[in-house]
C-alpha positions, 0 to 999 in steps of 0.5 A, spaced: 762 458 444 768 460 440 775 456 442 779 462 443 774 464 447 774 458 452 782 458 451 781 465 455 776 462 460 781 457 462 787 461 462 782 468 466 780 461 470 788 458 472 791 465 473 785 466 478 787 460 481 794 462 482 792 469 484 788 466 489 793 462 491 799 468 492 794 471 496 792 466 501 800 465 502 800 473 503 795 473 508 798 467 513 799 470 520 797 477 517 796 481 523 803 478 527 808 483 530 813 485 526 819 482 528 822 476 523 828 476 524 829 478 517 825 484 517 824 487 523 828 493 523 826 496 517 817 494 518 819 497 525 821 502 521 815 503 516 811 502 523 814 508 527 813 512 520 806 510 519 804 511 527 807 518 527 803 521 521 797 518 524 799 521 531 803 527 530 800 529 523 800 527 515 805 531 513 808 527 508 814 530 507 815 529 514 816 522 517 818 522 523 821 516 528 821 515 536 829 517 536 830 522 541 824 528 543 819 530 538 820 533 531 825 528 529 824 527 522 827 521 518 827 522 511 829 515 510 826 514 503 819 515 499 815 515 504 809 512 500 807 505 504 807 508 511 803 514 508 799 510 505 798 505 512 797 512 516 790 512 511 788 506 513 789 507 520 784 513 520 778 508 519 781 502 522 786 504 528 793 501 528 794 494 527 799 490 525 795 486 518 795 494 515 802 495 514 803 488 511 796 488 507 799 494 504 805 490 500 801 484 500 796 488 494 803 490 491 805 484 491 799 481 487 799 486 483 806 485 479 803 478 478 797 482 474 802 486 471 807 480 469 801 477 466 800 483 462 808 484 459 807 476 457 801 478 452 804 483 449 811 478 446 807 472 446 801 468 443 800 462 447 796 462 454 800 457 456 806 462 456 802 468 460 800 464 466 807 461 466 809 468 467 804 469 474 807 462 476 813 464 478 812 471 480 807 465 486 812 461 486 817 465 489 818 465 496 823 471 497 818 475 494 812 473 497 815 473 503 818 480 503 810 481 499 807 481 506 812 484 510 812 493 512 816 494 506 817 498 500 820 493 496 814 490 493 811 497 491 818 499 488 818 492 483 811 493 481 812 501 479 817 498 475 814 492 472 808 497 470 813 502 467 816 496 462 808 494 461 807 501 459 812 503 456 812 496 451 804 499 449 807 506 449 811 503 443 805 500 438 801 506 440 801 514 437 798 516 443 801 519 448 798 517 454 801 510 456 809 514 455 807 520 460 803 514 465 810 510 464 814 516 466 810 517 473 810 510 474 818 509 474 819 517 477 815 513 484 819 506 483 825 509 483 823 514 489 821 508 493 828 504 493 833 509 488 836 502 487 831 501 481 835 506 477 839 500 475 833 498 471 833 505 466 837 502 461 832 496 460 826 502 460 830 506 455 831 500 450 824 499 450 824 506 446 830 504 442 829 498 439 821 497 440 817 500 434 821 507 431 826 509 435 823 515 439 830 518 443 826 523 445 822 519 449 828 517 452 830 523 454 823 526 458 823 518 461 831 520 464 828 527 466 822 525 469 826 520 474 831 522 475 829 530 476 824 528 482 828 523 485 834 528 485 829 534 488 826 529 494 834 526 496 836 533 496 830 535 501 831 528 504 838 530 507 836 539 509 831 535 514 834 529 516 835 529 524 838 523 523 844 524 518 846 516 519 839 514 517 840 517 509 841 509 506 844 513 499 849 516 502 851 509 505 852 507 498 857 513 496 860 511 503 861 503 504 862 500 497 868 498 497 867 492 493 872 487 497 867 483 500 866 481 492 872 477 492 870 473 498 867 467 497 862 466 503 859 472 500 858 471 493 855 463 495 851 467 500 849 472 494 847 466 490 844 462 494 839 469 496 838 468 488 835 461 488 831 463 493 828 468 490 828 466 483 827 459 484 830 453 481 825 453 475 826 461 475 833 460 473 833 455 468 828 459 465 832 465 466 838 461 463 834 459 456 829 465 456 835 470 455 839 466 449 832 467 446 831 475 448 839 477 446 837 475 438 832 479 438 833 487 439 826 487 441 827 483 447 834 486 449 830 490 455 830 483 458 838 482 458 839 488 460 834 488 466 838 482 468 845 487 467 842 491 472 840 486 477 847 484 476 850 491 478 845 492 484 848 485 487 855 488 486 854 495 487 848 495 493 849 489 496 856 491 497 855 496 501 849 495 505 850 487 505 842 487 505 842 479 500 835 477 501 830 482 499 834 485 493 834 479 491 827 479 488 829 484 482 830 477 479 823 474 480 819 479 473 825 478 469 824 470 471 817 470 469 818 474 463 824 469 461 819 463 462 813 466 458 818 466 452 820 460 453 814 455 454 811 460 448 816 458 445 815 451 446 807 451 444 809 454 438 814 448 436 819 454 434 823 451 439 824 444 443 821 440 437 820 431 437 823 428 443 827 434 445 820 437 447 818 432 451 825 431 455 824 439 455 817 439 458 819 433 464 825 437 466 820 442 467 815 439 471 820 436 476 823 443 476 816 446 477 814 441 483 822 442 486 821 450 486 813 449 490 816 444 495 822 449 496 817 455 497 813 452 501 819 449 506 822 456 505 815 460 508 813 455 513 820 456 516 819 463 515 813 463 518 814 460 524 817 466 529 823 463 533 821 464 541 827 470 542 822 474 535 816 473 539 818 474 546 820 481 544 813 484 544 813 482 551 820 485 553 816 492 549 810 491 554 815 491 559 819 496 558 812 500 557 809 498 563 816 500 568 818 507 564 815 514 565 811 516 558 816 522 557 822 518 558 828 517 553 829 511 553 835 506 550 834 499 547 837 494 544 833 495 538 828 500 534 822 494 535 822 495 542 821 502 542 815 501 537 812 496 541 814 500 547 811 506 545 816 509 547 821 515 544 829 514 545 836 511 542 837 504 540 844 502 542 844 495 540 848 491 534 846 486 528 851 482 532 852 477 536 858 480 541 856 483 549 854 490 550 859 494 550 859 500 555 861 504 549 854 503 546 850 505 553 855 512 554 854 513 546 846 513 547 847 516 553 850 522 550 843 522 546 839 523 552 837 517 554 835 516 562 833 509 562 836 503 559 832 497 557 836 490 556 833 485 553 838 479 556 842 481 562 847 475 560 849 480 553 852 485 557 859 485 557 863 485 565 864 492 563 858 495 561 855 491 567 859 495 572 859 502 568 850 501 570 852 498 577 856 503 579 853 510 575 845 508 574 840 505 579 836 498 577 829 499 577 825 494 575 827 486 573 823 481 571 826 474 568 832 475 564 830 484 562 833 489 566 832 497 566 836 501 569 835 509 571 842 512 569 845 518 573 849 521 568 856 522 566 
């Protein structure tokens, strides 16, 4: 047996390791209900959708949520995960391991594909795996890899675009660059917010092989075009305007909160989280080696286009965690050229390699202590999280089928099986009897609440003096209200 043929045997048998790692870690408390604290709206969301086209019909353009009587569509976004989970559910039923399996093969999928972008700018095995490494090291990507999201799909359509269009450019044919162009149409479907990425895509087309201007202009239509259609559609069907999270970005970006700086040291720590101590040190020396270098100045520009979504899309929806995970490709990609780097002596010679090889080792065993810590506390559902499926059950078992009925939030209403309004905030302040009459306003007959100790003496006299308490049990309380 030849040596390179060992050296991939090994490197075939460390990136199954990792990958086999990655996938136990996706696949603990796979069928838990989804109400992590971090998560739970937009899974419940995903659930909602996904339980609907089951139920009501798979018309994909057509995702409905449990707001207020049937149809009511909600064209939040691309609706990909939860169509795709809608399938499952004809030969499995509804269960929860679904919804999250789903991103889980997203998730282990950008580690094959960051596995791949590493071999096509380095030589050494070693660097490949690095790659797969810190995509596995990361515990907000792996985290948000297992729950009803569209984030994980959304960061490996994207990766898979680079990969595709890095091969499009040393090949003639032509079938790599029109695979990158559906490729990037679908990453940027699912979380529009990717499109901070086409400059990283366009100076693959610029800067590697012969500059091909004509490529950047068909991957510019091809995106742009079909997420420009379905957005325009999302908003002619769209029973709940205030769901569009677009149009959230045009109308809340005010940037001030980036001059605070609880909030900029909040964006910071998610970025550690995310990309990992090792990650950032990889990120701080890979990008010095990427800018001198035009061939690999999509790696910069992929870290100019994380920079914009933190100012930009942070800013206006205040969502820190899970835009975070844009920095966990461009970490693996910087740590692949730097340990390849090393392995090829161009960097780090003698005594300095040593000193660069022990920081690396310490790094690498603080960022799996850290993973770890972070998913084990992640992992553990606080009492009030778990209660809520108990409160749905509740809510199910002491309202008509046919009723309307409001909640704290959508979870409920999901578990409930119920249709209706969520009232409640992401704050912690008293119920106001503002939120009760403003879902009454949408119809609601009953309302449930959760802990009778959050609403306010207001609100509590507005349900004593207009509705009828009809059930109790512990600290929940449903109400049948009488009108206005």
């Amino acid at each position: 047996m030849s040596r390179d043929s060992e050296l991939s045997r090994r490197e075939m048998a460390v990136v199954g390791a990792l990958l086999g790692v990655q996938a136990f870690l996706l696949w603990l408390k796979i069928d838990a209900p989804f109400t992590e604290p971090a998560a739970y709206g937009r899974s419940c969301v995903n659930a909602t959708i996904a339980r609907n086209f089951f139920e009501q019909g798979m018309r994909f353009l057509y995702p409905q949520l449990d707001y207020g009587p049937l149809p009511g569509y909600a064209a939040l976004e691309f609706p990909l995960i939860p169509y795709l989970a809608a399938m499952v559910y004809a030969v499995t039923g509804v269960h929860e391991w679904v919804g999250r399996a789903i991103p889980a093969v997203f998730g282990l999928g950008t580690s094959l594909v960051m596995w791949k972008i590493a071999s096509e700018d380095t030589r050494s095995d070693v660097a490949r795996i690095a790659a797969v490494l810190m995509v596995v090291l990361s515990p907000t990507f792996t985290f948000f890899s297992r729950v009803f999201q569209s984030d994980s799909a959304m960061i490996f359509f994207s990766a898979l675009t680079l990969l595709l269009l890095l091969r499009a450019q040393r090949t003639p044919a032509s079938g790599s660059f029109m695979a990158a162009c559906v490729s990037c149409a679908v990453a940027m479907l699912l979380k529009p917010s990717s499109l901070v990425l086409m400059p990283a895509f366009a100076s693959v087309l610029v800067f590697r092989g012969s500059p091909n201007l004509r490529r950047v202009v068909v991957l510019g239509v091809s995106t742009l075009v079909p997420v420009a259609a379905f957005y325009l559609f999302a908003r002619a069907v769209n029973t709940y305007p205030e769901t569009v999270g677009i149009d959230a970005v045009v109308a809340r970006a005010t940037f001030a909160r980036m001059l605070q700086f609880n909030y900029d040291l909040q964006i910071a720590k998610d970025i550690f989280q995310s990309a990992t101590p090792l990650g950032i040190v990889m990120m701080a020396v890979g990008l010095w080696f990427a800018v001198r270098r035009l061939e690999t100045w999509y790696m910069p520009l992929w870290a100019g286009g994380a920079i914009v979504l933190d100012l930009v899309f942070n800013e206006a929806l205040s969502h820190h965690e899970y835009y975070q995970i844009i920095w966990v490709p461009l970490a693996a990609m910087c740590a692949a050229q730097v340990v390849d780097a090393v392995a090829q002596g161009s960097a780090f010679r003698g005594g300095l390699r040593t000193i660069a090889v022990a920081v690396a080792v310490v790094l690498l065993a603080g960022s799996a202590a850290l993973t770890w810590r972070f998913l084990a506390l992640r992992f553990q559902f606080p009492p009030a999280s778990a209660a809520r499926v108990t409160v749905a059950a509740f809510v199910e078992a002491q309202t008509p089928p046919d009723a309307l009925v409001g909640v704290e939030d959508i979870d409920l209403l999901y578990y409930a099986h119920r249709r209706g309004w969520p009232y409640g905030t992401d704050t912690a302040e008293p119920i106001s009897k503002a939120q009760i009459t403003t879902a009454q306003d949408k119809g609601i007959a009953f309302l449930a609440v959760q802990d009778e100790s959050r609403l306010s003496t207001e609100a509590r006299r507005y349900l004593d003096e207009s509705g009828v308490l009809v059930a109790h049990a512990d600290s929940h309380a449903i109400w049948r209200l009488n009108g206005k």
